[in-house]
C-alpha positions as CSV (number, residue, x, y, z in Angstrom):
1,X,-2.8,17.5,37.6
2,X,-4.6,13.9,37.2
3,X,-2.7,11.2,36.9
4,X,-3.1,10.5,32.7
5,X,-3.6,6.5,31.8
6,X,-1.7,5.4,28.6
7,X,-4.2,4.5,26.2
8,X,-2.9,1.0,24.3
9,X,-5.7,-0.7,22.0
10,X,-7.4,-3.9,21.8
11,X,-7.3,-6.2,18.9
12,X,-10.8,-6.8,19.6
13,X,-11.3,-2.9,19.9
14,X,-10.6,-2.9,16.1
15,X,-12.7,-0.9,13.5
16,X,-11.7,-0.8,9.6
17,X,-13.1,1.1,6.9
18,X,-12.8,0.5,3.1
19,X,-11.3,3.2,0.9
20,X,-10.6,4.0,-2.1
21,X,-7.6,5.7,-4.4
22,X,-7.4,6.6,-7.5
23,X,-4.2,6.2,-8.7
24,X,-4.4,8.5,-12.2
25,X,-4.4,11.0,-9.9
26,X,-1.6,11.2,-8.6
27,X,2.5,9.3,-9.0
28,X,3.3,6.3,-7.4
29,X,5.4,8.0,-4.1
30,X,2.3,9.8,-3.1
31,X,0.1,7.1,-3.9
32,X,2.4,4.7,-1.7
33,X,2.7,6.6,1.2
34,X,-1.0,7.5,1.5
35,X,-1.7,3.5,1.4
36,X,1.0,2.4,3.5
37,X,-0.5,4.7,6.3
38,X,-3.7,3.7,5.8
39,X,-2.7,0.4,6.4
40,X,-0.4,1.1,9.3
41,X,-3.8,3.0,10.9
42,X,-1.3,5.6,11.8
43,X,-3.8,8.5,10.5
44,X,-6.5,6.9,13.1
45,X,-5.9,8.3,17.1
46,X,-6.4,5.0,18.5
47,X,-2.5,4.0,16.5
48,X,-0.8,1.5,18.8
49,X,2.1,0.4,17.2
50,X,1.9,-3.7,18.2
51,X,-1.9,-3.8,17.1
52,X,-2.9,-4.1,13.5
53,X,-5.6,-1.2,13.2
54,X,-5.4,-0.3,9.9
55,X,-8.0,-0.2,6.7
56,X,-8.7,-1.9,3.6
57,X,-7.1,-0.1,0.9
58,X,-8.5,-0.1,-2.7
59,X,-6.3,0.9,-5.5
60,X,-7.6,1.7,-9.0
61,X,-6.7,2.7,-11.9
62,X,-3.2,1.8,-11.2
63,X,-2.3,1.0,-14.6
64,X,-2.2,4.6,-14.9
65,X,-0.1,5.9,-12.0
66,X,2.5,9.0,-12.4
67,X,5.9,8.3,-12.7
68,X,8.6,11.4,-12.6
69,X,11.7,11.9,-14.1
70,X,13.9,8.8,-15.9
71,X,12.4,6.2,-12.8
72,X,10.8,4.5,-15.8
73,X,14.4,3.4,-17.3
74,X,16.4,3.6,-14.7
75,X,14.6,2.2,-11.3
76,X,15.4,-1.7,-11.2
77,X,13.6,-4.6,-9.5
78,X,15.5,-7.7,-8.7
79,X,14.5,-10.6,-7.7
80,X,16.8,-14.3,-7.8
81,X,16.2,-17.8,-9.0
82,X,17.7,-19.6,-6.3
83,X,20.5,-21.1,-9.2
84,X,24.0,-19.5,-9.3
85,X,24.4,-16.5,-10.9
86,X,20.2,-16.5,-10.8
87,X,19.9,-12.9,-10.5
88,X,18.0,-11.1,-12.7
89,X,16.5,-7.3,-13.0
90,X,13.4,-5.7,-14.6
91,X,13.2,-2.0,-15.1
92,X,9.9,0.0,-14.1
93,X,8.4,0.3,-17.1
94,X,8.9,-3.7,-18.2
95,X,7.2,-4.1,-14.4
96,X,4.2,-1.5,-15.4
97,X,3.5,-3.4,-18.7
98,X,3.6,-7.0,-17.4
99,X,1.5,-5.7,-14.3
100,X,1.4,-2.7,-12.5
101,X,0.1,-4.0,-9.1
102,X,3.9,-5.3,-8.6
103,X,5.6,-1.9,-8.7
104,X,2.6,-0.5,-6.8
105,X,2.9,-2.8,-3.5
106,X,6.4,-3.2,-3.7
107,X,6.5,0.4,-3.5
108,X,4.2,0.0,-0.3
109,X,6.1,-3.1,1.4
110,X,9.0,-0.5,1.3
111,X,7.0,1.8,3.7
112,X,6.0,-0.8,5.9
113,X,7.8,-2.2,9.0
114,X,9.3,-5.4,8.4
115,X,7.8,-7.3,11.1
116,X,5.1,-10.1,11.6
117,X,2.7,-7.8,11.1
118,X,3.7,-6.9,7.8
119,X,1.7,-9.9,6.0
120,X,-1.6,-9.2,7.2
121,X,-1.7,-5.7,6.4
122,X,-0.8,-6.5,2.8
123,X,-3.3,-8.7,2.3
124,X,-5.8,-5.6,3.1
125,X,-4.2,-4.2,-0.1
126,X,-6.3,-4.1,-3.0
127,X,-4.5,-3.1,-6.8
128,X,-7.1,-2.8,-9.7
129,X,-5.2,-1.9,-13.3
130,X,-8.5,-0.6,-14.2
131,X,-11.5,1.3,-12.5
132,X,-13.5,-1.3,-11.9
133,X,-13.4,-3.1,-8.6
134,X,-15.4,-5.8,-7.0
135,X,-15.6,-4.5,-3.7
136,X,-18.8,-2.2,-4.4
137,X,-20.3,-4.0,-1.2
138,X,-18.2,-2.6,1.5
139,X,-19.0,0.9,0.5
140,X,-15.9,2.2,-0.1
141,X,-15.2,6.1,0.8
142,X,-12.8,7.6,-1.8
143,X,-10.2,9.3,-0.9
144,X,-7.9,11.9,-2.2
145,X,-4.4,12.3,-2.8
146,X,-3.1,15.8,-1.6
C-alpha cells in the first residue's frame, strides 16, 4: 500500500460560492443547520477544520420561516444591560416581529464553534425579511432545504 499524504488546505487554496435559501420553505432548525454548514464548508471535501472554507450564505424570505410547536411563546432570548438586575428576555415571536434576522443567526451562532473563526464566518451571513436581495451580482445558486 502507498504511503497516503494528509491532505490540510490552504487559505490561499480557498474557493467560495454564493447561495441562496429560502427560508418559507422550510422552519428555522433546518434552515439553521443547512447555513451553519455552509458556512463551516463542512459539505465541501477539501473541510480542514482550522481554515475558513466556507460560502456566502443568502437567506430570504426569513420573515417567513416555520416555527413548530409553542417555540413561538415559550423560547426566550436574553440578553443584559450591564446595570444590576439588567437582565431582560424576549420571547420568539416579540424577536420575529421586531426583526427576524436576530432569531435566524442566533440560531446559526448556536451551531457554530465558538472560536476566532466564528466572526468571519458570520459576516458571510446574509438575512433578507423579504425576497429581494442585493446580491444579484454574485450569481447566487439556490439551494434547497431537504
Amino acid at each position: 500500500m502507498k504511503n497516503m499524504k494528509t491532505f490540510s488546505q490552504k487559505p490561499a487554496d480557498v474557493t467560495r460560492e454564493w447561495v441562496v435559501i429560502d427560508a418559507s420553505e422550510s422552519t428555522l432548525g433546518r434552515i439553521s443547520t443547512l447555513a451553519a454548514t455552509r458556512l463551516l464548508g463542512k459539505h465541501k471535501v477539501t473541510y480542514t477544520p482550522h481554515v475558513d472554507g466556507g460560502d456566502y450564505v443568502i437567506i430570504i424570505n426569513a420573515g417567513k420561516v416555520g416555527i413548530t410547536g409553542n417555540k413561538l411563546e415559550d423560547k426566550k432570548y436574553y440578553h443584559h444591560t450591564g446595570f444590576p438586575g439588567g437582565i431582560k428576555e424576549k420571547n420568539l415571536s416579540k424577536v420575529m416581529a421586531d426583526d427576524p434576522a436576530v432569531a435566524i443567526t442566533a440560531a446559526i451562532r448556536g451551531m457554530m464553534p465558538s472560536n476566532k473563526l466564528r466572526p468571519g464566518r458570520l459576516m458571510r451571513l446574509k438575512i433578507y425579511a423579504g425576497a429581494e436581495h442585493n446580491h444579484e451580482a454574485q450569481k447566487p445558486t439556490k439551494i434547497g432545504v431537504k
